[in-house]
N, C-alpha and C positions, 0 to 999 in steps of 0.2 A: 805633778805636772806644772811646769811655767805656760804662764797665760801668752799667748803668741802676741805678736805685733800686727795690723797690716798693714801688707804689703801690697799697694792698687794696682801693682806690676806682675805680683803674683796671684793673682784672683783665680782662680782653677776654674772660676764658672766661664767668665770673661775669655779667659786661654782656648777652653776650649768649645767657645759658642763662636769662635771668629771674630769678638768685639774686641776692637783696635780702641787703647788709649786716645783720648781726643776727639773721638768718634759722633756722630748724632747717636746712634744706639750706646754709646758707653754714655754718653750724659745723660741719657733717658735710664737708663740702670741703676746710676749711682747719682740721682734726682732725691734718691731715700738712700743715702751709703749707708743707713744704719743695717737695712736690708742684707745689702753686699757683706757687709764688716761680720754680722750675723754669720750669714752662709760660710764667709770664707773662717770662720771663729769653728762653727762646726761641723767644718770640714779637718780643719787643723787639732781639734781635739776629738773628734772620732779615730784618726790616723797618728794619734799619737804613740810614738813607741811605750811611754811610758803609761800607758793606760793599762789598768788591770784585766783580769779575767779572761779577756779572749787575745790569743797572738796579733799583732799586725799582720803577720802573717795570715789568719786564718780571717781575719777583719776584710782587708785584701778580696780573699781568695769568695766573700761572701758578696764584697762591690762589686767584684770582676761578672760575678753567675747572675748579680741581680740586674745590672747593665745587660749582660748579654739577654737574657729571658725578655726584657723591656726591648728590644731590638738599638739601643741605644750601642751601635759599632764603634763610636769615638769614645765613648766614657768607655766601654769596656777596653778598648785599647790601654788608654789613659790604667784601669787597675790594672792590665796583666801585664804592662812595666812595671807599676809599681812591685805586684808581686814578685816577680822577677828579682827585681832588686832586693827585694828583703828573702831571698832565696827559699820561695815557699816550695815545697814538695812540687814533686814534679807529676805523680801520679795524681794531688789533690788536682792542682793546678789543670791538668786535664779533665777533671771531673769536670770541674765550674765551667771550663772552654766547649767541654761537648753536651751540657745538660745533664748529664748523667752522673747523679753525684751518688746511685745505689750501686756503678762499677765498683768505687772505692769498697773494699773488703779489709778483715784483718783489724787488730784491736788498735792499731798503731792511728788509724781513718774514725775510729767513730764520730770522734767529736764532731773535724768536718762536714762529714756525711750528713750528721742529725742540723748541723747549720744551714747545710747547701738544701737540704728536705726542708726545714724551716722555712727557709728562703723563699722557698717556689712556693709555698704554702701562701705564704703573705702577698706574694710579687704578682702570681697568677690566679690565685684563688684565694684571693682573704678571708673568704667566709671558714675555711678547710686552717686557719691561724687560731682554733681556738685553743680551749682548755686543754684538749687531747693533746694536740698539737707541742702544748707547749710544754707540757709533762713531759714530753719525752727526750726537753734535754736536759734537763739534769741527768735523766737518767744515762746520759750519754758524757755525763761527769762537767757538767757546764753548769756553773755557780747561779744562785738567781739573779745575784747584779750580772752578771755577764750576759744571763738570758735579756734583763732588760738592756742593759746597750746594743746588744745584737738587733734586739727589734729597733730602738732608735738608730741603729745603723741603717738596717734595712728602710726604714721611711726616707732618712736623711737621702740614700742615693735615689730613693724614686721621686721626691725633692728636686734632686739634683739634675735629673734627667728632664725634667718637666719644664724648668727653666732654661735650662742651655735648646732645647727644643723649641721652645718657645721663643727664644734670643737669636735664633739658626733662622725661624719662620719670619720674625719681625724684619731679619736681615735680607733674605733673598722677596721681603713686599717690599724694600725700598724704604723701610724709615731714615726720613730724614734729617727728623727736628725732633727735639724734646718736646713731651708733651706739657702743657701748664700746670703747675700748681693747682 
């Protein structure tokens, strides 16, 4: 994997919390760019095609379920283009959009299935993420590095959601001004 560049024009947190370049809220954001630079660093190597173990595809299809469960409409928008684009199954793809990742059947879904079940484990009930929990996906043929970037997946977008929410809030109070040092 090549180490990304950034891009202060392509900040995915920024795009889509409404923070306009130039902005009082974009200077109070990037008052700590090492922050910004951070998020949008693992953002761009969580989505990387070239990461191992789990698909983009299936990466995707895990931000898309874990967005939507969070009630986060805009990010989940945001992955189920992405998905799209990287032309994930169409039956997955519905699973993450309706919640219902135990419709997926068929050996071709497991993997999926035991992600999107993960997912919700973490996303909704963290306590329900443990041992058991996480035994079961190997058993569904998912590596243990894969298991652990999936869970760093899954933090990263409830991360993700947390801020851009929070960036949405500061915007419609009227921040004006950078806060001081």
């Amino acid at each position: 994997m090549s180490t990304p560049v950034y891009d202060i024009n392509s900040d995915v947190i920024d795009q889509l919390a409404g923070v306009e370049a130039g902005s009082p809220l974009h200077a109070l954001r990037h008052q700590r760019d090492k922050v910004a630079v951070a998020s949008q660093g693992s953002y761009d190597t969580l989505f990387d095609p070239a990461l191992e173990g789990i698909g983009l595809d299936e990466r995707l299809l895990v931000a898309l379920y874990a967005s939507r469960l969070a009630g986060a409409a805009d990010l989940a928008a945001h992955y189920r283009q992405r998905a799209l684009a990287a032309s994930a199954d169409a039956a997955q793809l519905a699973a993450a959009e309706s919640g219902e990742p135990e419709q997926l059947d068929g050996a071709q879904h497991t993997r999926v299935r035991a992600m999107l079940v993960f997912t919700r484990a973490l996303t909704k009930r963290p306590v329900e993420g443990d041992k058991a929990a996480i035994e079961k996906l190997p058993a569904a043929g998912i590596s243990t590095p894969a298991v652990v970037a999936l869970s760093q997946l899954i933090a990263f977008v409830s991360y993700q959601l947390r801020v851009i929410a929070g960036l949405k809030a500061m915007k419609l109070a009227g921040v004006s001004t950078p806060a001081a040092n």
